[in-house]
N, C-alpha and C positions, 0 to 999 in steps of 0.2 A: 622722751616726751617732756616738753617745756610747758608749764602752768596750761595741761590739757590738751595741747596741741602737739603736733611732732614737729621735731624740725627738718626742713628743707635738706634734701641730702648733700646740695651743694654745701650749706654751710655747714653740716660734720663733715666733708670729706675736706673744708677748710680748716676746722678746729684742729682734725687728728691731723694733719701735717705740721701745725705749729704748735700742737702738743710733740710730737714726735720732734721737729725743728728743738723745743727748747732741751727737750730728756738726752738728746745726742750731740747736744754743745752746740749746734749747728747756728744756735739764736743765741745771745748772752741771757737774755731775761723775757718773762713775759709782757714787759713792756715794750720789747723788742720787734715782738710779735704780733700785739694786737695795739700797740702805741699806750701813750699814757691814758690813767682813767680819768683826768680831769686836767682841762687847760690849764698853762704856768699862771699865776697869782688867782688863783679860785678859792675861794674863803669858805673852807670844807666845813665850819663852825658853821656858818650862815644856810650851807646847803643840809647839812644834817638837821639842824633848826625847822628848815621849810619842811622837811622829809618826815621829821616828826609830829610836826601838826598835820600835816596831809593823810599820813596814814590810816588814822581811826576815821578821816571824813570817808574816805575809800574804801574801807570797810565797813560800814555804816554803808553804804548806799550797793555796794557788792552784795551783800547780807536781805538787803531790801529786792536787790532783783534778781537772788538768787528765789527767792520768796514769793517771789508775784507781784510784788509792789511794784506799783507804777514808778516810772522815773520824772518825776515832775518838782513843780514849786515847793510843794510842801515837802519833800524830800529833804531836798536843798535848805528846807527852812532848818530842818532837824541836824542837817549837816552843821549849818552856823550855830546852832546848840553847843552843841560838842566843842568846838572851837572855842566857843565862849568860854565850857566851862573847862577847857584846858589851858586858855590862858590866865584863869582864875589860880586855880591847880600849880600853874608856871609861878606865878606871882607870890604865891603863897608859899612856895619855896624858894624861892630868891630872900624874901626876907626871912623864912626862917635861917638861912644860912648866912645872913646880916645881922640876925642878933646872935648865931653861935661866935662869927668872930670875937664880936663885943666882950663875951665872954671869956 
């Protein structure tokens, strides 16, 4: 079971073969298997970045409808909160570690 859901039997009886394909040498790696996790020149700094602001929005509004809360504007407004004050948060540690160099 995947976050609630099962999975599709076609895609286990995909996985155990290129689970078993890499355990028996048959695949060098599991990039081999299921290809790379991210196209050549992808600025994994920049996608981590996005992925870390997005996450509390997503959970913030997961949390809301898991709740009964409507999914509307106001929602949404409370999501751009959050953001606000994680890029406050962001900021505020960028320069505290600008005056630790100094130091």
């Amino acid at each position: 079971m995947v976050r609630k859901t099962f999975v599709p039997q076609w895609l286990s009886d995909v996985f155990v073969k290129a689970y078993e394909d890499v355990c028996t040498a048959r695949a060098g790696s599991w990039d081999d298997v299921f290809g790379g996790p991210w196209p050549k020149g992808t600025h994994l700094k920049q996608l981590n970045n996005r992925w870390s602001k997005a996450l509390p929005i997503w959970q913030a509004v997961e949390t809301a409808r898991m709740s009964g809360e409507k999914i509307d504007d106001g929602l949404f407004t409370k999501g751009r909160a959050i953001r606000r004050q994680q890029d406050r948060r962001q900021q505020n540690l960028l320069r505290y570690e600008k005056c630790r160099r100094r130091d």
